[in-house]
PADOTOR-963297 format. One line per 10 residues: their letters; for each residue x, y, z of C-alpha. Coordinates in nm, 3 decimals. Layout:
% PADOTOR-963297
A = X Y Z  ... $
% end
This chain:
% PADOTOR-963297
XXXXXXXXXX = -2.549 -0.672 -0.275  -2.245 -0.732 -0.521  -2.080 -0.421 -0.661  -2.064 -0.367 -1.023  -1.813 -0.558 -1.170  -1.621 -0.409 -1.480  -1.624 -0.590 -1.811  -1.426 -0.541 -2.106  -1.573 -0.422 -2.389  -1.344 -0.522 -2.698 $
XXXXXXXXXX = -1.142 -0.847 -2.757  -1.385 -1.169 -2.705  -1.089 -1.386 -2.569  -1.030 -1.150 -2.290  -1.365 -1.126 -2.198  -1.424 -1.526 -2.163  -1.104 -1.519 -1.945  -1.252 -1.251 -1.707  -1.552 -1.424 -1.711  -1.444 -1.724 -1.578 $
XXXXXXXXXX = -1.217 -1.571 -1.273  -1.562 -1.355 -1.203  -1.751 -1.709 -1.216  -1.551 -1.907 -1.080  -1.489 -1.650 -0.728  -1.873 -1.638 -0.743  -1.931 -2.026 -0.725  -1.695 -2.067 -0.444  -1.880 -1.854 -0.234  -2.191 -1.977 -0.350 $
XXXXXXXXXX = -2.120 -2.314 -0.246  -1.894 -2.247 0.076  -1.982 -2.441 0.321  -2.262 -2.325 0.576  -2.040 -2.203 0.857  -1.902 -1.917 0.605  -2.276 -1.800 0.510  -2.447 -1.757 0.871  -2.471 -1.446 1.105  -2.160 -1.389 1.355 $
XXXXXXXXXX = -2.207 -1.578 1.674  -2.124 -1.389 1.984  -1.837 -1.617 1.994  -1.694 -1.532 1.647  -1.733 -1.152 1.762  -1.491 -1.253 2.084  -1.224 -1.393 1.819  -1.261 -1.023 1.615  -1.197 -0.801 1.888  -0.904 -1.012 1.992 $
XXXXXXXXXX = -0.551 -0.898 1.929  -0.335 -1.153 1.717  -0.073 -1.241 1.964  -0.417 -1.318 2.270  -0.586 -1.537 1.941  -0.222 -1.699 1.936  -0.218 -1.781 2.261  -0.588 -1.937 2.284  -0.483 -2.184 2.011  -0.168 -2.306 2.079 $
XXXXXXXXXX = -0.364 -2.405 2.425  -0.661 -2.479 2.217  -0.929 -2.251 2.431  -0.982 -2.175 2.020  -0.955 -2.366 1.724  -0.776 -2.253 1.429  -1.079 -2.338 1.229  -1.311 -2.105 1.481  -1.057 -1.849 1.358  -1.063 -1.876 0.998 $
XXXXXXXXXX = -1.440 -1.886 0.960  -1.484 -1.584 1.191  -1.240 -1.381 0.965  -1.393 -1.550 0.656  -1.792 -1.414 0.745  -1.660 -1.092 0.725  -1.415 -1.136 0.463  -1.660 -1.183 0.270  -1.925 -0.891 0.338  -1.602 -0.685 0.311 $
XXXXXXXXXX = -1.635 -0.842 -0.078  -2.019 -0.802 -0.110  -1.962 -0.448 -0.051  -1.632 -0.354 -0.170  -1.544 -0.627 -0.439  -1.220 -0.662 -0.265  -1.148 -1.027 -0.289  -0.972 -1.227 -0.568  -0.911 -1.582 -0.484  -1.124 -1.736 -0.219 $
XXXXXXXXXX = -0.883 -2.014 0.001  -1.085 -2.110 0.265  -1.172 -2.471 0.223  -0.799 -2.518 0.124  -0.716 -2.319 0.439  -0.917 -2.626 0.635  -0.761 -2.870 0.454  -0.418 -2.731 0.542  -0.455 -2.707 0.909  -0.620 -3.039 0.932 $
XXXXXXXXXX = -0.352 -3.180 0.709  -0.104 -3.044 0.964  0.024 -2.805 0.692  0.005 -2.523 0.944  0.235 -2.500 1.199  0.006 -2.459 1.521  0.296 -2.376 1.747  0.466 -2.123 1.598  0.466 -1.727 1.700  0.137 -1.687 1.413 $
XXXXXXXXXX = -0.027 -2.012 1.498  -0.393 -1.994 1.357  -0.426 -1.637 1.257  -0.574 -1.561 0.897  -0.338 -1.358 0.640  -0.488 -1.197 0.350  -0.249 -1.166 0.065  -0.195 -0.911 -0.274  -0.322 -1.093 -0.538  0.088 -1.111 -0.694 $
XXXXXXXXXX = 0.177 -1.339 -0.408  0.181 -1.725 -0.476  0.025 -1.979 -0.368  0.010 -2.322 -0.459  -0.289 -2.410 -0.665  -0.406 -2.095 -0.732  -0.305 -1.816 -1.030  -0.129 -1.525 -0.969  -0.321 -1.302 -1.223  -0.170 -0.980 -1.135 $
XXXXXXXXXX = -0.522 -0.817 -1.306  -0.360 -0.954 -1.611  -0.593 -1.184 -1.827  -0.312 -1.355 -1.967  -0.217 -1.487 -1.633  -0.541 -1.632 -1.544  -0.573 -2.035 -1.569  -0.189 -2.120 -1.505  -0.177 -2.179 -1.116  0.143 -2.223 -0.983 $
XXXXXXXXXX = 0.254 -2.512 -0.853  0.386 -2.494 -0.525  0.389 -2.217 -0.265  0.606 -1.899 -0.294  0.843 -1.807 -0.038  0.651 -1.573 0.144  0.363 -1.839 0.194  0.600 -2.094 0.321  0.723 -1.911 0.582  0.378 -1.814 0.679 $
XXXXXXXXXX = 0.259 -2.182 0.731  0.573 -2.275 0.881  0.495 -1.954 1.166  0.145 -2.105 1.163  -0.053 -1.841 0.997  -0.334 -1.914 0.767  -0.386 -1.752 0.441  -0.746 -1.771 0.317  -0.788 -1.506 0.090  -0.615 -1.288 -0.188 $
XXXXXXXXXX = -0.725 -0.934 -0.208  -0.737 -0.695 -0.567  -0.507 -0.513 -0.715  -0.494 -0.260 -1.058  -0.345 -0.430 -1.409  -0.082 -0.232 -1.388  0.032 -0.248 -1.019  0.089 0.094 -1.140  -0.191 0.282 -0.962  -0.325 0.459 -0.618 $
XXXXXXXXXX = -0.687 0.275 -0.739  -0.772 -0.129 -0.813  -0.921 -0.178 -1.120  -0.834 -0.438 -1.395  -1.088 -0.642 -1.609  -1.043 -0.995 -1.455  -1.165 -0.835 -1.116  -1.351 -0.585 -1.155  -1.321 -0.254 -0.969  -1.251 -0.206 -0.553 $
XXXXXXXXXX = -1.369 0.016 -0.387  -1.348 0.220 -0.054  -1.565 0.076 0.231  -1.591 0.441 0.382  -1.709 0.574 0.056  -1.792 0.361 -0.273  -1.739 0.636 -0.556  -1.360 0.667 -0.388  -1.068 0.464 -0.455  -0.952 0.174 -0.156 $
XXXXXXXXXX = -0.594 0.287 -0.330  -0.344 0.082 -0.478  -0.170 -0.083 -0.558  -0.248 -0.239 -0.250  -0.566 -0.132 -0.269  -0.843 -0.493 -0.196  -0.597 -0.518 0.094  -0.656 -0.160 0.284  -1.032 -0.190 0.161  -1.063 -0.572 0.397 $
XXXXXXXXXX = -0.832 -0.467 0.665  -1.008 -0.130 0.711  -1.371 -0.343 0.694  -1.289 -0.594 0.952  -1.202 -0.858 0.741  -0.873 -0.923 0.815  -0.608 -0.832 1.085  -0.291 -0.908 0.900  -0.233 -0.858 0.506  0.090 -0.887 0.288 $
XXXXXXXXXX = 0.129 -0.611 -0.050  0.387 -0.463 -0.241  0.516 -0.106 -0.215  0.725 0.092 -0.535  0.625 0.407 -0.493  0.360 0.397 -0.223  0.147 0.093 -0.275  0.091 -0.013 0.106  0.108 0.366 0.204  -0.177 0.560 0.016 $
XXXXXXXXXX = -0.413 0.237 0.043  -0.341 0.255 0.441  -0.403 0.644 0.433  -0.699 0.598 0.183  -0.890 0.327 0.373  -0.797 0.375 0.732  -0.543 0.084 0.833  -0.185 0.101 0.922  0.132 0.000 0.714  0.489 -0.023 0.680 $
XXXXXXXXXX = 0.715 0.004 0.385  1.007 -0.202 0.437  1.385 -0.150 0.316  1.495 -0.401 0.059  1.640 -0.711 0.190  1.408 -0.678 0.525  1.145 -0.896 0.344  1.112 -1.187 0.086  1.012 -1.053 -0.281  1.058 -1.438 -0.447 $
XXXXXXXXXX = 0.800 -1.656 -0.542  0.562 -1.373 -0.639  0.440 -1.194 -1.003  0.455 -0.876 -1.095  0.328 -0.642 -1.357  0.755 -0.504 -1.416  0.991 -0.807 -1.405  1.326 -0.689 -1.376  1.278 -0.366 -1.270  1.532 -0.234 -1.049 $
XXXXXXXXXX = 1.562 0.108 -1.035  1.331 0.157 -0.818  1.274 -0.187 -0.659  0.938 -0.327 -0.519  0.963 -0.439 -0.133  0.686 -0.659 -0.026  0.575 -0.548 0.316  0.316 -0.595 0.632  -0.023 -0.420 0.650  -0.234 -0.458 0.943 $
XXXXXXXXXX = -0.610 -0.345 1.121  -0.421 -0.219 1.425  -0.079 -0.115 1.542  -0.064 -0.318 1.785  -0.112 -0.666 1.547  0.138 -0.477 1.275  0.398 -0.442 1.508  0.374 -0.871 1.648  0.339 -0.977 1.342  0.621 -0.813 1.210 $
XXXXXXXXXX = 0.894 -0.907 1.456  0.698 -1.262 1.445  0.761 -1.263 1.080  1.130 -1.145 1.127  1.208 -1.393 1.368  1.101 -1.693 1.141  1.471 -1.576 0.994  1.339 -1.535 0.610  1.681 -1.549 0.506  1.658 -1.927 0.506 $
XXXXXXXXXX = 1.384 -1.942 0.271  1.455 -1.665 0.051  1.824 -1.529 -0.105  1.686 -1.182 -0.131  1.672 -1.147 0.192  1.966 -0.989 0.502  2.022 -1.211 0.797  1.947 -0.971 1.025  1.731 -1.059 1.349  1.465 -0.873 1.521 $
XXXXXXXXXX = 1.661 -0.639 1.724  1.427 -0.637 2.045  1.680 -0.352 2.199  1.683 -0.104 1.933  1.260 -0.100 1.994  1.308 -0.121 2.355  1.539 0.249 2.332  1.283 0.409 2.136  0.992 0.267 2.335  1.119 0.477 2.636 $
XXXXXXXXXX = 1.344 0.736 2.496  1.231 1.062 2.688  1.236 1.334 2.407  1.221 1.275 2.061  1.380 1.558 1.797  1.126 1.533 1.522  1.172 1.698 1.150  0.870 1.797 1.023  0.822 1.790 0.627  0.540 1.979 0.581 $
XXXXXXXXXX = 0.535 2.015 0.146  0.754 1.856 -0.095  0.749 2.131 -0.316  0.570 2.020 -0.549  0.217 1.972 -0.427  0.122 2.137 -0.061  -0.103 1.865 0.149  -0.458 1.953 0.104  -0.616 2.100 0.412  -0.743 1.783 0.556 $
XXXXXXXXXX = -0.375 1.624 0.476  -0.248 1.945 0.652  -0.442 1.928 0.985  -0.385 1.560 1.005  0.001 1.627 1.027  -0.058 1.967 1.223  -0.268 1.792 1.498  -0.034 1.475 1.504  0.246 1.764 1.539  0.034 1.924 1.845 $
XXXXXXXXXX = 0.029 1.604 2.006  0.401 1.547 2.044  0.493 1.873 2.136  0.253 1.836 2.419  0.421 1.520 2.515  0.767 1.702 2.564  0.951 1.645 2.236  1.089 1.877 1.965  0.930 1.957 1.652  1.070 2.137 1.382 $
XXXXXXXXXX = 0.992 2.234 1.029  1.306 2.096 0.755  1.396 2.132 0.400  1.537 1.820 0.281  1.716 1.787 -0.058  1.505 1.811 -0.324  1.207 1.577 -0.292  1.131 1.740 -0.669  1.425 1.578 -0.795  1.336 1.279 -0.658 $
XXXXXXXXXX = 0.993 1.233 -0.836  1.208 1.336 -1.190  1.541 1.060 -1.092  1.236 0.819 -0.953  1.015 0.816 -1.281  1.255 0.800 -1.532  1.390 0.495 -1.349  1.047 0.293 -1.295  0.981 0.387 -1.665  1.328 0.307 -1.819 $
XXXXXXXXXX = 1.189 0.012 -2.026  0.949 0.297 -2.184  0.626 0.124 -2.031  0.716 -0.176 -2.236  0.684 -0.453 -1.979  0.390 -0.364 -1.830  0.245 -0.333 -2.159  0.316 -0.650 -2.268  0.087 -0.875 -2.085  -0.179 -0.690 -2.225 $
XXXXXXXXXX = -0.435 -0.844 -2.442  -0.635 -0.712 -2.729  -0.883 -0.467 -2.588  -0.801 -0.484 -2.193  -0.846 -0.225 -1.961  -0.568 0.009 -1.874  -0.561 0.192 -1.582  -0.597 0.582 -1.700  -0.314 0.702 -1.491  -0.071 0.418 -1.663 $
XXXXXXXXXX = -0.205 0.477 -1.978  -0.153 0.861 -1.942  0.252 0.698 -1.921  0.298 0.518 -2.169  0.100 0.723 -2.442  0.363 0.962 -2.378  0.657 0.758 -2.373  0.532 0.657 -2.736  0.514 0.987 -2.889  0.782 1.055 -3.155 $
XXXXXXXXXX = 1.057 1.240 -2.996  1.008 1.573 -3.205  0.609 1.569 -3.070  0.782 1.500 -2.677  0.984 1.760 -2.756  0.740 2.045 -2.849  0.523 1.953 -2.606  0.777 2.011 -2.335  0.888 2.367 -2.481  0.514 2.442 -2.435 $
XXXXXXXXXX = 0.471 2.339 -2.102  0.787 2.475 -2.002  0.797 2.877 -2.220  0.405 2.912 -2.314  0.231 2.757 -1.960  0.545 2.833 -1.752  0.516 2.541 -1.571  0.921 2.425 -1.480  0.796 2.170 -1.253  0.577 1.972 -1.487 $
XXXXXXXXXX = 0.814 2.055 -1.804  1.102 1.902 -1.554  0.923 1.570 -1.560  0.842 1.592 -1.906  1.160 1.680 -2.045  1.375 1.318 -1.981  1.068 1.095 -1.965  1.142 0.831 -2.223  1.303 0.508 -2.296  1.656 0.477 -2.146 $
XXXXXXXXXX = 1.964 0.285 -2.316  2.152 0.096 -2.089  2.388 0.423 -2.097  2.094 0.671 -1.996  2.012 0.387 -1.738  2.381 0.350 -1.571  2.348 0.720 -1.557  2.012 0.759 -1.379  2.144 0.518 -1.117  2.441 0.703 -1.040 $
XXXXXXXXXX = 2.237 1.011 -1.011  2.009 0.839 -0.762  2.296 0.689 -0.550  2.449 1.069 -0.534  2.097 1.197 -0.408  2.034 0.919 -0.167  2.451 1.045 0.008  2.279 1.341 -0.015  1.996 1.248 0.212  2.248 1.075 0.491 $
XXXXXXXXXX = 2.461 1.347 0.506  2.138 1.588 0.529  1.963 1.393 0.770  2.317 1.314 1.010  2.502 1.636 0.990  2.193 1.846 0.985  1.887 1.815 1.036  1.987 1.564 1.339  1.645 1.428 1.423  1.504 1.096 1.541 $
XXXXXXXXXX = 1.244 1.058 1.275  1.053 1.280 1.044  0.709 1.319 0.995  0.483 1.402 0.681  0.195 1.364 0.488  0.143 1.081 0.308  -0.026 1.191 0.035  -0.133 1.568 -0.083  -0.485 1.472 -0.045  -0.721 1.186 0.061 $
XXXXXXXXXX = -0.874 0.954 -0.196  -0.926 1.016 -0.501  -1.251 0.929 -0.663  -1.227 0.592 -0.918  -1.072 0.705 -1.234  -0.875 1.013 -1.038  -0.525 0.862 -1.166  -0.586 0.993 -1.474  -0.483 1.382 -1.359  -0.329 1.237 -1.037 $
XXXXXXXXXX = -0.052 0.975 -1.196  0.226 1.213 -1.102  0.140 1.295 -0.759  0.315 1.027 -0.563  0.575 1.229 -0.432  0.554 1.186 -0.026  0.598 0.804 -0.091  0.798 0.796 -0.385  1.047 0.979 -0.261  1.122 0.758 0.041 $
XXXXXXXXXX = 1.112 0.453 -0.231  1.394 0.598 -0.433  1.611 0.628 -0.051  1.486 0.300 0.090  1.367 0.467 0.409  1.151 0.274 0.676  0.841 0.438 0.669  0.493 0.375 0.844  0.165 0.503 0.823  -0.063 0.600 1.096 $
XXXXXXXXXX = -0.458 0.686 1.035  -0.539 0.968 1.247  -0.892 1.113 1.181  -1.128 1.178 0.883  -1.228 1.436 0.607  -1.483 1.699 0.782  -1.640 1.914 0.543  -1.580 2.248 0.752  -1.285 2.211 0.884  -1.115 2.128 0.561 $
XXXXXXXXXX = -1.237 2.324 0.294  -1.039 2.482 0.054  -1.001 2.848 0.103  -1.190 3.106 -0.107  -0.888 3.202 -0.281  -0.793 2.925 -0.368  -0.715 2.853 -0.752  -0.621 2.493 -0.951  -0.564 2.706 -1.241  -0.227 2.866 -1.048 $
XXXXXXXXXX = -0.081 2.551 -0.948  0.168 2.368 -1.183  0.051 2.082 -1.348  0.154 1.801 -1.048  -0.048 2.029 -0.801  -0.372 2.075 -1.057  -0.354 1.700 -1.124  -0.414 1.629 -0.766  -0.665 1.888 -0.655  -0.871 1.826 -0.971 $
XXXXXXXXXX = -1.097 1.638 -0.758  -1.048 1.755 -0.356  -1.359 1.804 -0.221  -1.403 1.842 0.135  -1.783 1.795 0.112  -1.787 1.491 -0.124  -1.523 1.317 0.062  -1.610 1.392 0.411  -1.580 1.081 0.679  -1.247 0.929 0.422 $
XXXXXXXXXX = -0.980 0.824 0.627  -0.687 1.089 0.671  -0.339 0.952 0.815  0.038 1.078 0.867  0.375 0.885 0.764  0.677 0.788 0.988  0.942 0.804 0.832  1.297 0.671 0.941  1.610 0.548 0.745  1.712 0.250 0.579 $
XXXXXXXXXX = 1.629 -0.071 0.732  1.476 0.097 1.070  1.183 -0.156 1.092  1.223 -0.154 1.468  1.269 0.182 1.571  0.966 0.290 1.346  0.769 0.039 1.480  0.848 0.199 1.791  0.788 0.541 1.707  0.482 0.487 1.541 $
XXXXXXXXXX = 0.348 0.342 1.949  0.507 0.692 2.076  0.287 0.889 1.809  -0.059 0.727 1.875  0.003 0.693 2.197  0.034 1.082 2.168  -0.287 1.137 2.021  -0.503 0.882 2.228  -0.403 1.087 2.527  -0.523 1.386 2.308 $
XXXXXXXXXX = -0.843 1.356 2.186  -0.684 1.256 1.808  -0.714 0.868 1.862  -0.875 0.669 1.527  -1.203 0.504 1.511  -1.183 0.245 1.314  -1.498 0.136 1.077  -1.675 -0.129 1.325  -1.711 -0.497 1.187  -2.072 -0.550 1.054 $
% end
């Protein structure tokens, strides 16, 4: 059965366009051709449990054929839509046509494995809609960067996954769509902005996926839904031929980055992607080569020293966030290395330098590909109805959050938040260059650790329309946004309804208004089985050695009773 699919309710123009992307995704599956529409063969099942580099291997031999591939993938891509209205564009008889064409290089280091993309990546052929009905009906031309390099590895992309309007979200909503959800829950979000990409990875329906991270877009989905990520530095990955919801925003700059169904696949693909040398396809990226040694030394390093973040300061992890970490700590120190609680600089002043920055323009991009009437995602909207307040109403309303609620965290958000002049801007960025020294100096001279670990969120999921209280709540992956740290996410067990309740004296109405904003909705009863997961974080452009450490960790848990299950394909 098809989810419900949102529909606009005002402007008629924006409704047809919808419409016709809802139609027009519906007819292509409808009419796919009979392969796509039966029951998994025991064979096809064989191809699913198979780890990409072994699928790799069976077709550059040809004991499989890329084609056996794609339609395995593509039977349970889409169930993974049927139940999670994850999907946006549908590639696969393209797909065929591109391997049979020869479009698809079958001996490189990908050679026949399906990649599901964000809906903002391009691809010849197809729009890049961004959730934006303005967008829909004007398909680009030829293939982005990113999709280039993928054919020329030989991987196969054959579907794009769903996204919010805004790209400004932990859900996926937008009208052309429709809504995502989470395939361990429906009434939770899949998260976002990344979020049709977690919700098919975490289903089965893909091994390897490609989204966008600006503050924490492949990180909450992969902590949401259940999959593993990484968040790339800048430069480490290809960010042309793509849309976006903020062109020309720089202040806190989007890095497109890998998602995956296991560790394992994320870390091949990865240094398979790496070692197609990106730079030659794309300016924006640093020639700098997979560096095989620097994974090798953390792969058998002995004894880790490991910082352990264990708040921001701004919202403490909710309990099921906090036992995640806490057993993921357990692990490790049972393994022989040293944990140990830090204090970084200010992550608090990183969510105030961070939002003014993504927000300079005073929403005004994002706002402009809106048409009449088009759904906004609440937690955006909750942005820029602010920024658009006269600055005498701003200004009172900060003095009462700051002297009548005596809230200093939520009045130090509130005070700056609005549009910047170049000036303000040239300011901001200095500030944030300052606090990033900050960091290296912090993290060299004294905390002296190998990696850190935290939470990568305060709290699970939040249920679909939760951005509205939770917008500001980003600040575990923000934070490491504003540095450009290497960071990777790890699922490590689920929501149990016991184990993580919320303590009898516990009260929303004492937190400031961050905190209240994201335990308006925790529930450890409602959202018991959601995934629950723990970030990696290293420094900038420390793809490998995360990587790495991320083996070191589950490796650590498997051989302690805290190993994931993932969701089983159907």
């Amino acid at each position: 059965m098809h989810p419900k699919i949102l529909l606009p309710t005002a402007s008629s123009s924006q409704y047809l366009y919808s419409q016709r992307k809802q139609a027009e995704r519906a007819s292509k599956i409808a009419t796919l051709p009979k392969p796509y529409l039966s029951p998994l063969a025991p064979e096809e099942r064989t191809i699913l449990g198979k780890p990409i580099q072994e699928l790799v291997q069976d077709v550059q031999k040809q004991i499989t054929s890329p084609v056996d591939v794609l339609r395995a993938y593509g039977k349970v891509a889409i169930s993974a839509q049927h139940k999670t209205n994850c999907l946006t564009e549908i590639l696969f008889p393209e797909a065929e046509e591109w391997i049979e064409r020869g479009e698809i290089n079958l001996k490189g280091p990908l050679a026949g494995i399906p990649v599901s993309l964000k809906d903002s990546v391009a691809v010849g052929g197809f729009d890049v809609s961004v959730g934006y009905s303005c967008n829909t009906g004007k398909p680009y031309p030829v293939d982005g960067s990113m999709v280039r390099i993928l054919k020329d590895a030989g991987a196969v992309p054959f579907v794009k996954t769903n996204l919010p309007i805004t790209l400004l979200s932990f859900e996926s909503t937008n009208d052309v769509w429709g809504r995502t959800t989470n395939p361990h829950n429906p009434k939770y979000s899949p998260g976002g902005s990344t979020g049709g990409e977690a919700a098919l990875l975490a289903f089965g329906g893909s091994r390897i996926g490609i989204g966008s991270d600006v503050a924490g877009s492949v990180r909450a989905p992969a902590h949401f839904s259940g999959c593993y990520s990484l968040r790339c530095s800048t430069g480490r990955w290809p960010k042309m031929g793509m849309n976006t919801s903020m062109p020309g925003q720089e202040g806190i700059p989007s890095v497109f980055s890998p998602m995956a169904r296991t560790l394992n696949d994320l870390t091949y693909f990865t240094s398979s992607f790496v070692g197609m040398e990106p730079w030659k396809y794309d300016h924006s990226v640093h020639p700098i080569r997979w560096r095989s040694d620097v994974t090798e030394e953390y792969r058998t390093k002995p004894r880790f020293r490991i910082g352990v973040m264990r708040t921001d300061g701004v919202v403490d992890p909710s309990p099921a966030c906090e036992r995640a970490l806490q057993n993921t700590v357990k692990a490790l120190t049972v393994e022989g290395h040293e944990c140990f609680d830090v204090t970084p600089p200010s992550p608090y002043e990183a969510l105030v330098i961070g939002s003014q920055l993504l927000n300079a323009d005073g929403c005004r991009t994002f706002r402009s590909f809106f048409r009449a009437g088009e759904w906004e995602d609440p937690g955006a909207r909750q942005m820029s109805f602010y920024m658009a307040l006269p600055r005498p109403f701003r200004w009172i309303h900060y003095l009462w959050v700051k002297y009548v609620r005596k809230d200093d965290v939520w009045a130090g958000l509130l005070k700056e938040f609005s549009e910047k002049s170049a000036f303000e801007q040239w300011r901001l960025v200095a500030r944030r260059e300052a606090y990033k020294a900050r960091w290296h100096d912090w993290w060299r001279e004294e905390a002296k650790m190998d990696f850190m670990l935290t939470v990568p969120n305060a709290t699970p999921a939040v249920p679909h329309g939760g951005m509205k209280e939770a917008v500001s709540s980003c600040g575990y992956t923000f934070l490491f946004n504003l540095l450009d740290y290497t960071c990777g996410i790890i699922p490590v067990t689920h929501v149990d309804r016991v184990l993580d309740m919320l303590p009898p004296s516990f009260s929303v109405e004492k937190l400031n208004g961050v905190a209240q904003g994201a335990y308006e909705y925790y529930d450890a009863i409602k959202m018991e089985g959601l995934p629950v997961g723990v970030q990696v974080v290293g420094q900038r452009l420390q793809e490998e050695k995360v990587l790495a450490i991320m083996e070191r960790v589950e490796d650590a848990l498997e051989k302690h009773g805290g190993k994931y299950e993932l969701l089983e394909v159907e």
